[in-house]
N, C-alpha and C positions, 0 to 999 in steps of 0.2 A: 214355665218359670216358677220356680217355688220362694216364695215371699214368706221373708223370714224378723220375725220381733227378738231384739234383744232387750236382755233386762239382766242390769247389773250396777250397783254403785258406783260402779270406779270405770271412768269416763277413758282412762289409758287401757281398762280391759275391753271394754267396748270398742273402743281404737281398732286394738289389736284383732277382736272376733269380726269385725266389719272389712277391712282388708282383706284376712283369711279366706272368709267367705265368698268376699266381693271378685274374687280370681277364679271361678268358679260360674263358667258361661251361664248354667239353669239355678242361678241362684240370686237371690238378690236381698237385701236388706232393705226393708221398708221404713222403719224405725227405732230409735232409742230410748228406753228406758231406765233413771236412775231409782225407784223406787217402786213398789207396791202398788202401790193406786195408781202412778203416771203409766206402770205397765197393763194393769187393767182396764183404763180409758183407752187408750193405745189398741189393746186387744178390740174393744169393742169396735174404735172407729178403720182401724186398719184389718181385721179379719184375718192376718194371716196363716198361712198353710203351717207354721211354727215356730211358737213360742221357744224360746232358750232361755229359759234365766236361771239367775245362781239362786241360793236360798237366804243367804247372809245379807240380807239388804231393809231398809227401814221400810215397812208394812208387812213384811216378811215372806218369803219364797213361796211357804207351806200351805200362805193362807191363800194368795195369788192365786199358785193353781188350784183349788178351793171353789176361790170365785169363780175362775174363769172357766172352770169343768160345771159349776151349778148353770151357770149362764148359756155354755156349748158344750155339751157332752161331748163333742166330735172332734173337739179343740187337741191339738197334738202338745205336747210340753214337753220339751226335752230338758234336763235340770242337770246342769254343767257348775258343779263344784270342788269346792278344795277340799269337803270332806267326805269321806269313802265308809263311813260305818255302816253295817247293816242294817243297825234300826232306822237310820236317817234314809238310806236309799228304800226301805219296806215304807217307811210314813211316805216319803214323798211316791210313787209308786200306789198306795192309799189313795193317799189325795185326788189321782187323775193323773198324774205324770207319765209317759208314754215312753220314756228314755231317761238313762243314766249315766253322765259321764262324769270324769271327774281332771279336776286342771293338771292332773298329772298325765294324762293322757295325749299323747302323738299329734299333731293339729290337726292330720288326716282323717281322724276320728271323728273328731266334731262335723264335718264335711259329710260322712259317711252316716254318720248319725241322723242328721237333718237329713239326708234322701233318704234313709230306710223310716222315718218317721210319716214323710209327708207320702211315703208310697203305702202308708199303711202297717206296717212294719212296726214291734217293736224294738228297743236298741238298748245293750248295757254295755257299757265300756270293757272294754276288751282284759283290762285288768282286776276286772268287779267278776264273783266267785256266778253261775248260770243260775245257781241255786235258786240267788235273791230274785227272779223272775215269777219264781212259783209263790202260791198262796202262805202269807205266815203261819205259823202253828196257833199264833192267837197270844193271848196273856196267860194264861195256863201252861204254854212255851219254856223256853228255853232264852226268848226274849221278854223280861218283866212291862220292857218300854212300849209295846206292843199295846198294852192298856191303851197307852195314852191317845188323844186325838190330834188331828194337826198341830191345831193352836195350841194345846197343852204340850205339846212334845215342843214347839215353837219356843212356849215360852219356858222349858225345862232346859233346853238347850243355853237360850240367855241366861237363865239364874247358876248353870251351872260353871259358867266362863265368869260369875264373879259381879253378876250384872245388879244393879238395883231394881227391885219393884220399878220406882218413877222411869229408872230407863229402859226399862222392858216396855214400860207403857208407852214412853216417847218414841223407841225403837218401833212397835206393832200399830201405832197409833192408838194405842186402846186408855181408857181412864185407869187412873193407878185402882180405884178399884173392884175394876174387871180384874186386872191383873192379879191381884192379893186375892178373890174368889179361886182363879185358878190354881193359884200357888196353893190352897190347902186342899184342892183339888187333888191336885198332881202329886203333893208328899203323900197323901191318902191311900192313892192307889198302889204308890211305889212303895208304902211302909217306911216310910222315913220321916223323921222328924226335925231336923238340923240342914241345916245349908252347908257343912260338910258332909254331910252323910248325901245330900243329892250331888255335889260335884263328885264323889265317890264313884257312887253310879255311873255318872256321866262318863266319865273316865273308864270304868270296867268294861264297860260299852261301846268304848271308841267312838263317843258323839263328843267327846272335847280330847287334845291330844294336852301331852303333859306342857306346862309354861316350857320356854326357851331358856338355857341355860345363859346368864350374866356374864 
């Protein structure tokens, strides 16, 4: 039986990945996570064969598997999101992540995912380029965000969706100023100076997709 943690905000996705799963005789859901740290307690006292969480969740995706690969290197993570950039699937991939899907993806996959993960295996969604499996080119690349570290990508990602400092900090749990350390951090390495010039990026990059038209 392969015992499976989920972690994700939104209690109707987790609904839905528990069901999916739960039809699925060598499989089973152990527990639910809506945050960060409730996933990383979780991990600790349930041990499962694999983690699934998004990255868009209050403590933050990036850092989770962070923790949870410092804690078990052996820890499988598969990281099942709505967004598909390259640099966002290379960081998480960084961090410890063992698989990459993404919510656009066939339900079948996620399924298929979690057993090639817990069999050892690693997994990228079927509609993600084989490329992003191999090693980055680095920051010197063709990817500048590459520089970045989890948490600084973590928190480049929120400042670029329009976020405040203080919610960045409330979103990661961190003090607003940890978070303003970082922020001159992150403009630093990327050359930028303006909070337009980093949503720019972010955008060029396809780590934020354009607003929705009105």
């Amino acid at each position: 039986m392969i015992r499976v943690l989920l972690a994700d905000d939104h209690p109707v996705v987790r609904s839905g990945y528990q069901r999916l799963l739960g039809m699925e005789a060598d499989l089973r859901v152990v527990g639910e996570a809506a945050s960060g740290d409730e996933a990383y307690a979780l991990h600790q006292a349930q041990m499962p064969d694999v983690l699934v969480t998004d990255l868009s969740m209050p403590g933050g995706g990036l850092e989770l598997i962070r923790r949870v690969m410092r804690r078990d290197p052996r820890a499988r993570v598969l990281v099942f999101s709505m967004h598909d950039s390259a640099s966002l699937v290379r960081q998480a991939f960084e961090a410890g992540a063992r698989g990459f899907l993404t919510k656009a993806s066939p339900p079948e996959s996620l399924v298929d995912a979690v057993r090639a993960l817990a069999a050892g295996r690693r997994y990228l969604g079927p509609e993600l380029p084989a490329s992003l499996l191999e090693p980055a080119a680095g920051a010197a690349g063709d990817d500048a965000l590459s520089a970045l570290s989890p948490r600084e990508f973590e928190i480049f990602r929120l400042l670029a969706e329009g976020r405040s400092s203080s919610e960045c900090a409330q979103a990661l749990k961190l003090s607003p100023k940890t978070v303003a350390n970082h922020q001159t951090v992150i403009k630093d390495k990327l050359g930028v100076h303006t909070s337009a010039a980093l949503a720019h990026l972010a955008l060029l990059h396809g780590v934020i997709g354009l607003p929705a038209a009105v």
